[in-house]
C-alpha positions in Angstrom: 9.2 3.6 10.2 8.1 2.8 6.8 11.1 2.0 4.3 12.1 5.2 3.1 14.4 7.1 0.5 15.1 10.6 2.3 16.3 8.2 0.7 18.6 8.0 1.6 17.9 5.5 -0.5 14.3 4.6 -1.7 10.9 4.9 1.2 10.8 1.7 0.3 14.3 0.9 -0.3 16.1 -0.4 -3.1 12.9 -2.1 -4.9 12.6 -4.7 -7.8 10.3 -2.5 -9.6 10.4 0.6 -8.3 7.8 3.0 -9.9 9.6 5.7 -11.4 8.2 8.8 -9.8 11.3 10.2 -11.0 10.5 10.3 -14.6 6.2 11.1 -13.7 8.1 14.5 -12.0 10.0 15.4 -14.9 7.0 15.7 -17.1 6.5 18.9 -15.5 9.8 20.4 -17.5 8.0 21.0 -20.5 9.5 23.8 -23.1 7.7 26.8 -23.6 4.5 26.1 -25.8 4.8 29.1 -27.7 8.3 29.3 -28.6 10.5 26.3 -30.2 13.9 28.3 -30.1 15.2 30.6 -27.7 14.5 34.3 -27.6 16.2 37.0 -26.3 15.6 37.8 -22.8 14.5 40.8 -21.0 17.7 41.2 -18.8 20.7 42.2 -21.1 23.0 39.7 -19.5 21.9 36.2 -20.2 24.3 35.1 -17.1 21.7 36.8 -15.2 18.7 34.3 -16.3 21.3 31.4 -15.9 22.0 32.5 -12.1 18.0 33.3 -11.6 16.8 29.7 -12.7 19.2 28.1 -10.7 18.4 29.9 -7.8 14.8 28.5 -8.4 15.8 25.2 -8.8 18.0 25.1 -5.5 15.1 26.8 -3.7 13.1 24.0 -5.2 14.4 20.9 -3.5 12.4 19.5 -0.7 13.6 19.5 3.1 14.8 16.1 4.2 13.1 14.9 6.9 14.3 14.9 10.5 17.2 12.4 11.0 15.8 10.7 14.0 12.6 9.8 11.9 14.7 6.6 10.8 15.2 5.7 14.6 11.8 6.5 15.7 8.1 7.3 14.3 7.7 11.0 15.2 4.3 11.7 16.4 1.7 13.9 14.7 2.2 16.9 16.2 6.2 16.7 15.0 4.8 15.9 11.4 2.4 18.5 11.6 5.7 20.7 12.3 7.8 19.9 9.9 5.4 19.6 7.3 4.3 23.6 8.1 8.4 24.2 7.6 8.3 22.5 4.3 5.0 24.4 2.9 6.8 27.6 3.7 9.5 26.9 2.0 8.1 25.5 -0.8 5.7 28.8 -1.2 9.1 30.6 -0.8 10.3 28.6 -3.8 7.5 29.4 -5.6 7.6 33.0 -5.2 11.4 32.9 -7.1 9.6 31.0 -10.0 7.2 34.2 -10.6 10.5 36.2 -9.3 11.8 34.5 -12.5 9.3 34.6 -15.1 8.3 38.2 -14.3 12.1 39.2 -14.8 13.1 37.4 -17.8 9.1 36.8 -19.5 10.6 36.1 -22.7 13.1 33.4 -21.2 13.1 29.8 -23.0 12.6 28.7 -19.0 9.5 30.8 -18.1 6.4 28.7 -19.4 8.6 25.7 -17.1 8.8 28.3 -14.3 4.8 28.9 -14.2 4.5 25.3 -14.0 6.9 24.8 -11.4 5.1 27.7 -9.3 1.9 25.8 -9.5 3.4 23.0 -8.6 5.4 24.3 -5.8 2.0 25.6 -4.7 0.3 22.6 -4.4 3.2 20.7 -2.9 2.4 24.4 0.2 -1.2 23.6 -0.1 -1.3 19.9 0.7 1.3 20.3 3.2 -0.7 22.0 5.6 -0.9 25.9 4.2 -4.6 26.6 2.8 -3.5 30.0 1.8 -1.5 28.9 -0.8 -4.4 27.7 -2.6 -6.1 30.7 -4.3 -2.5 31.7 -5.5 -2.6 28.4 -7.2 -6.1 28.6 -8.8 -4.8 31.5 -9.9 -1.6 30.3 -11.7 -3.4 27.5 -12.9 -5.8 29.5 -14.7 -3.7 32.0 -16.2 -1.5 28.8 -17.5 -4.6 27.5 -18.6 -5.6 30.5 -20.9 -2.4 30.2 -22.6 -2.8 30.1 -26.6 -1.2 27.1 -28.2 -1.1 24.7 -25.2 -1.2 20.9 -26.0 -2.7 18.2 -24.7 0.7 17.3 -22.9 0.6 20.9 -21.6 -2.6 21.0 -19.9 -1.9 17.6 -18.3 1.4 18.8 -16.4 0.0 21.9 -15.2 -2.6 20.1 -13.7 -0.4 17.3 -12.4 2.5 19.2 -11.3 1.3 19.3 -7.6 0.1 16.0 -7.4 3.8 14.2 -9.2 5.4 16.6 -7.1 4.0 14.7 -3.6 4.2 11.7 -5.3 8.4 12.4 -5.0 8.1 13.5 -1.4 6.4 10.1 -0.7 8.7 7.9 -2.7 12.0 9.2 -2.3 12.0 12.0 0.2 10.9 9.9 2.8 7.4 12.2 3.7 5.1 11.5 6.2 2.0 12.6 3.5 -1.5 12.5 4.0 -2.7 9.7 2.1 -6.2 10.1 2.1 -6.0 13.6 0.6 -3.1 12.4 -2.3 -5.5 9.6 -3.4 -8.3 12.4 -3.8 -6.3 14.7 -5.8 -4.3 11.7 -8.5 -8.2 10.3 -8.5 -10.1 13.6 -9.5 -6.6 13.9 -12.0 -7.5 10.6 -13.7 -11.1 11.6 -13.9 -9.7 14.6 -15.9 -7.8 12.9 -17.7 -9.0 8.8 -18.2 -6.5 8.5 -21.3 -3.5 8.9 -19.4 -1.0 6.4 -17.8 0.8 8.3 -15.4 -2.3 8.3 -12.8 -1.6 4.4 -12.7 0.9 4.5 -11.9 0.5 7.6 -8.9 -2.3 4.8 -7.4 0.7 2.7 -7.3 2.6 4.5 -5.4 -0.7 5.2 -3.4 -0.8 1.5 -3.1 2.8 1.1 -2.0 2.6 3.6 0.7 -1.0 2.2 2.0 1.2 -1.0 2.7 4.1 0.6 4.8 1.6 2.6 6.5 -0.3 -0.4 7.4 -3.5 0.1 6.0 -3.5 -3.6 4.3 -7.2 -3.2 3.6 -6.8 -0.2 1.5 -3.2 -1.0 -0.2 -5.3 -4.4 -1.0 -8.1 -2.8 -2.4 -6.0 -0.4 -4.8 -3.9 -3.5 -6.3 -7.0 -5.3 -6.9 -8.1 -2.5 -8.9 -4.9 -1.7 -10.7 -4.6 -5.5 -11.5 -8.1 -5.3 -13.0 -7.4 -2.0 -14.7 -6.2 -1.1 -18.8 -3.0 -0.1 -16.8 0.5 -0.6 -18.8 1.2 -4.2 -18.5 4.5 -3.2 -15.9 1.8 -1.8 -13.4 -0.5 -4.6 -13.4 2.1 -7.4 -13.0 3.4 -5.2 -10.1 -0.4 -5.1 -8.8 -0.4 -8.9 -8.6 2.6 -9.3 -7.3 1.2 -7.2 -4.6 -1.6 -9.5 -4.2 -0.1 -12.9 -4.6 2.1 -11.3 -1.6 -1.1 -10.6 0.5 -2.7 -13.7 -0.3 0.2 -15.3 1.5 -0.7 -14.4 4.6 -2.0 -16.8 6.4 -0.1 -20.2 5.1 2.7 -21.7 5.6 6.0 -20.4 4.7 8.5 -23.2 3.6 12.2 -22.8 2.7 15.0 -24.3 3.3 18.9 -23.6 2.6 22.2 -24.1 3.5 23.5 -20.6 5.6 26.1 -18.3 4.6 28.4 -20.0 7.5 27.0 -23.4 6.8 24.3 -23.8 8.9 21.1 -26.0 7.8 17.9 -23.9 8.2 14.6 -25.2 7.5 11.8 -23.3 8.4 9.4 -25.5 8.6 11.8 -26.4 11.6 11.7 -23.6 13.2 7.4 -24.1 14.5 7.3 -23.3 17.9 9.0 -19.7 17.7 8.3 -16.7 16.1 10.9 -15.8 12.9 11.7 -12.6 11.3 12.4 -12.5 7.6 14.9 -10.2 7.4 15.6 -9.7 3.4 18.0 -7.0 3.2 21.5 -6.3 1.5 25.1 -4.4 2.3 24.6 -1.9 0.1 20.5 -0.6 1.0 20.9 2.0 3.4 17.4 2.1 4.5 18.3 -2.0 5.3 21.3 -1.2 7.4 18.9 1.8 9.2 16.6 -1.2 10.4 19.5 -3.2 11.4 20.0 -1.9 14.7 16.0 -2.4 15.4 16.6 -6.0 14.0 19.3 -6.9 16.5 17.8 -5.2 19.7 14.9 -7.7 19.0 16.7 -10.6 19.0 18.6 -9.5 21.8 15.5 -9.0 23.5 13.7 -11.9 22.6 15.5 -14.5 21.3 15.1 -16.5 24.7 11.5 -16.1 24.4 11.4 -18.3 21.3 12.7 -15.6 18.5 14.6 -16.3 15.8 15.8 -14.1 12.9 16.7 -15.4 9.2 18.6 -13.2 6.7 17.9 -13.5 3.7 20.5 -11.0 1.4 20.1 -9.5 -1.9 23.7 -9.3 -2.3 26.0 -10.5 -4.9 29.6 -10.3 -3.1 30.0 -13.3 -0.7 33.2 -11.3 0.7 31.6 -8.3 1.2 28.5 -10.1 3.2 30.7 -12.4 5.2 32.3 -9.3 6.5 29.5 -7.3 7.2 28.3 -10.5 9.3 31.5 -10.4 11.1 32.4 -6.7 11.6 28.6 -6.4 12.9 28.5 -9.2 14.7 25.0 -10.8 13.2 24.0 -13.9 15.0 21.1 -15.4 12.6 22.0 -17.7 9.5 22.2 -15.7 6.2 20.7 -17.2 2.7 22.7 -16.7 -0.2 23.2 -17.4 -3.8 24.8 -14.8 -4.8 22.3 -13.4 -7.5 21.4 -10.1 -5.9 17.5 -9.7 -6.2 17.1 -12.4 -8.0 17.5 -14.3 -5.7 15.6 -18.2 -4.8 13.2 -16.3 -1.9 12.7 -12.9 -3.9 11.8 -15.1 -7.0 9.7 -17.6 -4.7 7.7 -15.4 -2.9 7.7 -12.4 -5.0 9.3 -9.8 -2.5 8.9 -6.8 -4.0 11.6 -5.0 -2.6 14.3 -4.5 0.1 13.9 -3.8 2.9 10.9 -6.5 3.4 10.5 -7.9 7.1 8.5 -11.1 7.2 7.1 -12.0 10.5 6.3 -16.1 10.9 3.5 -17.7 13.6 4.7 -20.5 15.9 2.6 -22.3 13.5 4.9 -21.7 10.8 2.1 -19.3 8.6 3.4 -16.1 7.4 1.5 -13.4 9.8 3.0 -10.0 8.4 4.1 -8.0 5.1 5.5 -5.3 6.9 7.4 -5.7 10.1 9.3 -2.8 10.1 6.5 -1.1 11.3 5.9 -1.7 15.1 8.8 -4.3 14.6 8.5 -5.0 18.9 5.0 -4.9 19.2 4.3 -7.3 16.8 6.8 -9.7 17.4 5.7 -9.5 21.6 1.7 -10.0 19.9 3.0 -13.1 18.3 5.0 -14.4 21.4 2.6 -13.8 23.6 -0.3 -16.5 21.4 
C-alpha cells in the first residue's frame, strides 16, 4: 500500500513538506458574492439553517477506506466497489447542499452550498458515477451566470471537484484514478495559467505517481514543476524529488553508531540486500508498515536481509521502548532531531514513511518499498 492518511495520518505519512491540500480545499468556502453581511433567511427560525448546514457538512465528509486496505492492496474490482459506495454518497451529499440553498436562498451559506454541490458532484462523477455529470454542468453554469462573481469566484467553482479529489488522495487514503485527475487540474491550469494552486495539484499528482510506482511519470511531472514559474516552495520540493530519483543507481554510504550501540556501516553491509526503514513512534502509517517490515526480516534475513532504522524521533526513551516492547531486531539511527535528522538532511527523504531498498552492490535500487515490499526484496535476492 502506498503511504496513506485515511490518514490516519498522511497517504504519505507525516511528510517534510507536505503540500497543503488542506488549505487548496478550503478555497472552495467562499462568502456569498452578492452579499457582504448576513440577511435574513427564508425559514423563521435561524436554528433551523444552523441544523441544515451542518447536516450538509456531516453528509459531506468522505468514506474512509476499508481497514484491511493498510494490510493488503485490494484489487480493482474491491476499488471499483467502494469507490461506486463513495459516489453515491457523495451525490447524496450534494443533494442536501441544493436541499439547503433551496430552503434558506437568502442564507449567508448558500452561494458556499452551490459550490459545494458542484463539488460534491464532481468528487460522484470521477468516482465512477457518469450520471452525476449533467447535474454538474448544470450547477456550474447557473453558478457561472451569477452577477458580481470575481475572479476568485469563478476559479473555486471550477476547482471545487478537482481540490476536492485532491483531499481524497492526500489524506483520505483513495485509491484515485490518476490518469483522469491529471486531465482535469491540467485543462484547470489551461483555464486558468495565472494561478498557483494547479502547481501545486501536479504536486500532489507527482507524489501519488511515486507511491503508485509509475517512476517514469512522477519523474516526468517534477521535471516540469522544477522548470516551471511555480512558487519557490513547489519547485524546491520538485528537486528534491529528483535529486531523490537521481540516486538510484549509486551507492548509498552512511555510517553511525546504533540506538543500542552497535556500529553500522553500510558500505559494510555489500553482499546482502538492506531495507531503509525511516520511520518514527509517533507516524501511524509507519507503525501500519511495521508488521510488513518484520515478517520480511523474519522471512529473509537468512537469505542475506538486513533491515536499518532510521527514526525521525526526538525522544530517546520513548524509541528505546518501542524497540523493546516490539521486539525490533535491526540497529536504529538516532540523533534525536526528529526530521531533521543526518539521513533525511543527507539524502533528502521527503517524508516518513520512506522504505529504501539497497543492491548487494551497495547502490540504492528503490524509492518506494512499501509497495510490493516481498516481491522486491525476493527480485533483489534472487540477482
Amino acid at each position: 500500500m502506498k503511504a496513506s492518511s485515511s490518514l490516519t495520518g498522511s497517504r504519505f505519512g507525516s511528510g517534510l513538506a507536505v503540500v497543503s491540500v488542506s488549505l487548496l480545499v478550503l478555497n472552495c468556502v467562499l462568502p456569498s458574492p452578492a452579499a457582504a453581511t448576513p440577511a435574513a433567511t427564508s425559514d423563521s427560525k435561524p436554528a433551523a439553517a444552523d441544523t441544515a448546514w451542518q447536516t450538509v457538512l456531516d453528509a459531506s465528509e468522505p468514506l474512509d477506506p476499508p481497514n484491511e486496505w493498510a494490510k493488503q492492496e485490494p484489487t480493482q474490482k474491491e476499488v471499483a466497489r467502494f469507490h461506486l459506495r463513495a459516489a453515491k454518497s457523495a451525490a447524496k451529499a450534494a443533494a442536501k447542499t441544493r436541499q439547503f440553498y433551496t430552503r434558506f436562498p437568502d442564507h449567508p451559506k448558500a452561494f458556499r452550498a452551490r459550490v459545494k454541490e458542484c463539488e460534491l458532484l464532481a468528487v460522484a462523477a470521477h468516482l465512477g458515477d457518469p450520471r452525476q455529470k449533467e447535474q454538474l454542468e448544470s450547477a456550474e453554469k447557473a453558478l457561472w451566470n451569477e452577477p458580481k462573481l470575481t475572479d476568485d469566484d469563478r476559479f473555486n467553482i471550477r476547482s471545487a471537484g478537482i481540490q476536492r479529489i485532491a483531499y481524497y488522495l492526500q489524506f483520505k487514503g483513495y485509491i484515485i484514478n490518476l490518469d483522469g485527475f491529471e486531465k482535469s487540474v491540467r485543462e484547470l491550469r489551461r483555464e486558468f495559467p495565472k494561478r498557483d494552486e494547479p502547481f501545486e495539484l501536479l504536486l500532489v499528482l507527482a507524489k501519488n505517481r511515486f507511491w503508485d510506482d509509475q517512476m517514469d511519470k512522477a519523474r516526468a511531472v517534477a521535471e516540469e514543476l522544477a522548470a516551471s514559474s511555480a512558487p519557490p516552495s513547489i519547485v524546491e520540493e520538485a528537486r528534491s524529488m529528483l535529486k531523490r530519483f537521481e540516486r538510484v543507481g549509486q551507492p548509498l554510504a552512511f555510517r553511525f553508531t546504533a540506538l543500542d550501540g552497535r556500529e553500522v556501516d553500510l558500505e559494510a553491509m555489500r553482499g546482502k540486500v538492506v531495507l531503509i526503514d525511516c520511520w518514527a513512534t509517533w507516524c501511524p502509517p509507519c507503525l501500519r508498515e511495521m508488521p510488513h517490515v518484520k515478517a520480511a526480516y523474519d522471512r529473509f534475513h537468512s537469505k542475506g536481509f538486513e533491515v536499518v532504522g532510521i527514526s525521525s524521533d526526538d525522544d530517546r526513551e520513548a524509541l528505546e521502548k518501542f524497540v523493546k516492547d516490539n521486539r525490533i531486531p535491526w540497529p536504529q539511527y538516532f540523533d534525536g532531531k526528529g526530521e531533521l535528522n543526518q539521513f533525511a538532511l543527507k539524502f533528502d527523504v521527503g517524508g516518513i514513511p520512506t522504505l529504501w531498498l539497497v543492491d548487494r552492490k551497495g547502490a540504492l535500487r528503490d524509492l518506494n518499498a512499501v509497495k510490493n515490499l516481498t516481491g522486491k526484496i525476493e527480485k533483489l535476492l534472487n540477482e
